[in-house]
C-alpha positions, 0 to 999 in steps of 0.5 A, spaced: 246 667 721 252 669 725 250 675 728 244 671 732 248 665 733 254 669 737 249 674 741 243 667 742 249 663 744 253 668 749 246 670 753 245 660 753 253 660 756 250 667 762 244 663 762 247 656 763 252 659 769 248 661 775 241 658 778 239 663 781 240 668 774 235 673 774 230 669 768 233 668 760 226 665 758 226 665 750 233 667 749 235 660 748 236 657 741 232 652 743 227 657 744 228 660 737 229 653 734 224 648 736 227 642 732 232 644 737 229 642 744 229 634 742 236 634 740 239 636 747 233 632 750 236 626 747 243 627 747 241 627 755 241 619 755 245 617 748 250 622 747 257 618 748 259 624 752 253 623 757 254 615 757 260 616 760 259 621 765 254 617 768 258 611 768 263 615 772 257 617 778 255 610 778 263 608 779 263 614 785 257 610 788 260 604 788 266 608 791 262 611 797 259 604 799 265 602 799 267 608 804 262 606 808 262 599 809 269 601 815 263 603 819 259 596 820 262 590 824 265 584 820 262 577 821 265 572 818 263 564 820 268 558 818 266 551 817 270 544 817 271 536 818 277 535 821 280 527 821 287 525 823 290 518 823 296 518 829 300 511 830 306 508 834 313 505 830 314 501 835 307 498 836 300 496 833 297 502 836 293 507 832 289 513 834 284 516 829 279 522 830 274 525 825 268 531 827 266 537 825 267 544 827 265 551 825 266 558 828 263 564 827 266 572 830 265 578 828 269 585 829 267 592 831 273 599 831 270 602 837 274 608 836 278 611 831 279 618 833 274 620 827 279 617 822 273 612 819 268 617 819 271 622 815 273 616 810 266 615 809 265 623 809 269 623 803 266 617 799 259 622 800 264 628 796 266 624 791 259 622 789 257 629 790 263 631 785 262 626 781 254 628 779 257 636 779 261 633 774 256 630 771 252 636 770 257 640 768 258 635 762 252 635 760 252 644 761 258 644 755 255 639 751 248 643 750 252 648 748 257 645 743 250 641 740 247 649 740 253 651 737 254 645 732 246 646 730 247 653 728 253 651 724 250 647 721 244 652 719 250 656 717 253 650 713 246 648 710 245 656 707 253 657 705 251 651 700 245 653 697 249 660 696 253 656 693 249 651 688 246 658 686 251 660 684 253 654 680 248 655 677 248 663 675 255 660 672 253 655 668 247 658 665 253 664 663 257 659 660 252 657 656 250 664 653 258 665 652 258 658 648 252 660 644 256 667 642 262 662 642 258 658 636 256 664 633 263 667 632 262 673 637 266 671 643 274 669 643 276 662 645 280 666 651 273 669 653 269 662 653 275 659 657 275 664 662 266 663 663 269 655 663 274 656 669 268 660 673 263 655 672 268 649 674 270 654 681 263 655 682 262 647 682 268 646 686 266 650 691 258 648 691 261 640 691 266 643 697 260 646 702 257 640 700 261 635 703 263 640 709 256 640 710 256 632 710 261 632 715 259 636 719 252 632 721 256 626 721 260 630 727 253 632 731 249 626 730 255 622 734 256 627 739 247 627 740 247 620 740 243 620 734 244 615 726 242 621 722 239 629 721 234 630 716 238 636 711 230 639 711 230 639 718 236 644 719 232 651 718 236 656 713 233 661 717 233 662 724 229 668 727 233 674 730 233 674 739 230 679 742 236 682 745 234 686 752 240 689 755 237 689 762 237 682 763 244 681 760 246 686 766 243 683 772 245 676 770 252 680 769 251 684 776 248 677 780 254 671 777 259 676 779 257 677 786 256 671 789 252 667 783 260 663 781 260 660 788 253 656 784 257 654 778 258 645 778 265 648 776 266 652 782 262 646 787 268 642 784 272 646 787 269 647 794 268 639 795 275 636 793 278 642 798 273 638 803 276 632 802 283 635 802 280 637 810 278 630 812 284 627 809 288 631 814 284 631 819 285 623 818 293 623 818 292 628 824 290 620 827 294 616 824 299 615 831 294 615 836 292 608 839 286 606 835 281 601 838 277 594 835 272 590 840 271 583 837 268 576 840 267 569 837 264 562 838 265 555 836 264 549 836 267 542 835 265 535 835 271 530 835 270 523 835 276 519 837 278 512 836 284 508 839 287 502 840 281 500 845 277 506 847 272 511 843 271 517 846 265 523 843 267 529 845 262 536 843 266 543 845 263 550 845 268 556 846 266 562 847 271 569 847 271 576 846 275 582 846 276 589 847 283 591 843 287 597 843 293 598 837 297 603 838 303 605 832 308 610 836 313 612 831 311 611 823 318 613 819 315 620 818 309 616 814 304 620 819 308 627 817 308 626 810 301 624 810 299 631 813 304 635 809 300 631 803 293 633 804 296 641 807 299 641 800 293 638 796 288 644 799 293 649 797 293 647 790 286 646 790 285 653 793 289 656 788 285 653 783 278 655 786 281 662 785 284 662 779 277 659 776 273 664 779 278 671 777 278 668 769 271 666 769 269 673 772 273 676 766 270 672 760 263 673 763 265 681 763 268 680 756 262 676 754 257 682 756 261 686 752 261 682 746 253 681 747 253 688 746 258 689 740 254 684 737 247 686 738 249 692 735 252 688 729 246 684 728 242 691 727 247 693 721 246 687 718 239 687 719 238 694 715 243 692 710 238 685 709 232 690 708 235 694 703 237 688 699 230 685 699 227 692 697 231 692 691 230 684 689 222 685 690 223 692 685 228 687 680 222 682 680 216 688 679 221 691 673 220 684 670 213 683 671 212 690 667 217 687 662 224 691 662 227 688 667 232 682 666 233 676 669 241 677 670 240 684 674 234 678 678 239 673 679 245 678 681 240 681 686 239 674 689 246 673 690 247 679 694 241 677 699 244 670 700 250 673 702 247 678 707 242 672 710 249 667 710 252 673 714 246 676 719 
């Protein structure tokens, strides 16, 4: 089992890194493993790693709204019903006036030197970031789920390895107790076939609760309840390893298939963003303009002494402003140096991904090949074993073979199955 997980696994990790690779059709566990397709498909929508990247793209979809919303006019409209009650100490008279008034205005920057659109740019690149993120998550989880699957395929085999070979040590305790009985074994040797017997247990009860474990951590990590044991294979068909198409998606990723990458995308966005940013502080000290305009209207009624007066009122304005921040405490100088510096980071960043991720893909070629060749060893050593079981079990057909050369056989074959 290991041998195929590590070659199925480094050809998904090559295939899952450029787009535009050359096809790996049929390499996939998945392509091996049907059971397998419909984990990863569910784990699309219910795996808590997947919820939560999702939650993230819509935050980010909120955000480039938001970023927008600079662009268009605001509009507001105020309404309210205004009285006052004036009166004179020395006299009687009393005045008092009550009526309606509401307004409405709108605003529009004009121009801001770009300032505004490069705000609302970015909120675009966040978004963008954000679904490459988003991607990028669900890409490592399909290969953690791959990699935990297979695992529990190894765990299932390692425990019914493990329950045969309780098994083989309870029937051997059960024939030293007979000769025990009999007087033909010492005490030594019966509680030498006892401490066997209750380490083979020890060891089938500790694969059982590995196993247990184990499903319990791969079903919260698909978003599932449970995983039926029948449903982990105990043996998982070999991949057909084609050293061609290892090559070309060697050749193709290290040439420009990186720049593909979520990762390397992630990269390449957030040092635009760092642009725009400069490119907004770069603004900050020009005057800035707004054009405005307004309408309202009031309806008073005032009362006095020995008059009463209606007046309606309209008022109509607008405006064409300039706002103009000449000195700023180096705030402005700050910011560029900010976004200058933030680029560089990023930049150093990018580089550093793209020169580690074309060593492991290299290093992960090699080890494709290192185990292809691994896994044609053991395939021949299986078969060696198999051979030598079918003759143990032919002996016994004829009448002079035994069941413990049979047994001892089996077990060797196990451990072949649990190593390939």
């Amino acid at each position: 089992m290991r041998l195929p997980l590590t070659l199925s696994l480094a050809l998904a990790t090559m295939a899952t890194l450029r787009a535009e690779a050359p096809s790996v059709s049929g390499t996939l566990p998945e392509d091996y493993i049907p059971q397998l397709r419909p984990l990863l498909q569910m784990a699309v929508e219910r795996s808590p790693t997947q919820v939560s990247a999702s939650i993230s793209v819509a935050q980010q979809e909120a955000a480039k709204i938001g970023s927008y919303a600079i662009l268009w006019p605001s509009v507001s409209v105020n309404s309210s019903y205004q009285g006052t009650r004036q009166s004179e100490s020395s006299s009687k008279y009393v005045s008092t006036s009550q009526g309606l008034v509401y307004s409405a205005g709108i605003s529009q920057p004009v121009y801001q030197w770009g300032a505004y659109k490069n705000q609302a740019v970015m909120g675009d690149l966040g978004l963008k970031i954000a679904e490459r993120q988003y991607a990028d998550a669900y890409r490592q989880l399909a290969m953690s789920i791959r990699t935990q699957y297979l695992g529990l395929a190894s765990k299932r085999i390692a425990l019914r390895n493990a329950r045969f070979d309780q098994k083989i040590t309870e029937e051997t305790l059960a024939a030293a107790q007979a000769k025990f009985d009999a007087g033909n074994l010492s005490l030594a040797e019966l509680q030498s076939g006892q401490i066997s017997q209750q380490q083979a247990k020890l060891a089938a009860d500790r694969a059982q609760e590995d196993l247990a474990y184990s499903k319990r951590v791969f079903t919260r990590l698909v978003g599932t309840d449970d995983i039926a044991d029948e449903s982990i294979p105990l043996m998982v068909p070999h991949p057909e390893y084609a050293s061609q198409i290892a090559d070309a998606v060697l050749v193709g990723f290290v040439g420009n298939g990186i720049e593909s990458t979520f990762q390397s995308q992630v990269y390449q966005l957030t040092i635009k963003q760092q642009e725009l940013s400069y490119q907004i502080a770069k603004v900050r000290l020009l005057p800035k303009f707004i054009a405005s305009a307004s309408y309202s209207y009031s309806n008073y009624t005032s009362i006095g002494s020995n008059t009463i007066t209606q007046v309606g009122l309209n008022s109509e304005a607008y405006s064409l402003g300039a706002n103009w921040t000449i000195f700023d405490g180096f705030a402005t100088r700050s910011a560029k140096m900010s976004a200058l510096e933030s680029k560089r980071y990023w930049e150093t960043q990018k580089k550093n991904y793209v020169d580690s991720t074309i060593d492991s893909i290299t290093y992960m070629r090699h080890q494709i090949d290192f185990a292809a060749r691994s896994m044609a060893f053991s395939e021949v050593h299986h078969a060696l074993i198999e051979a030598e079981v079918k003759r143990f079990n032919d002996d016994q057909a004829l009448g002079y073979g035994s069941q413990a050369t049979i047994d001892a056989g089996t077990q060797a074959q196990q451990a072949t199955e649990y190593n390939m």
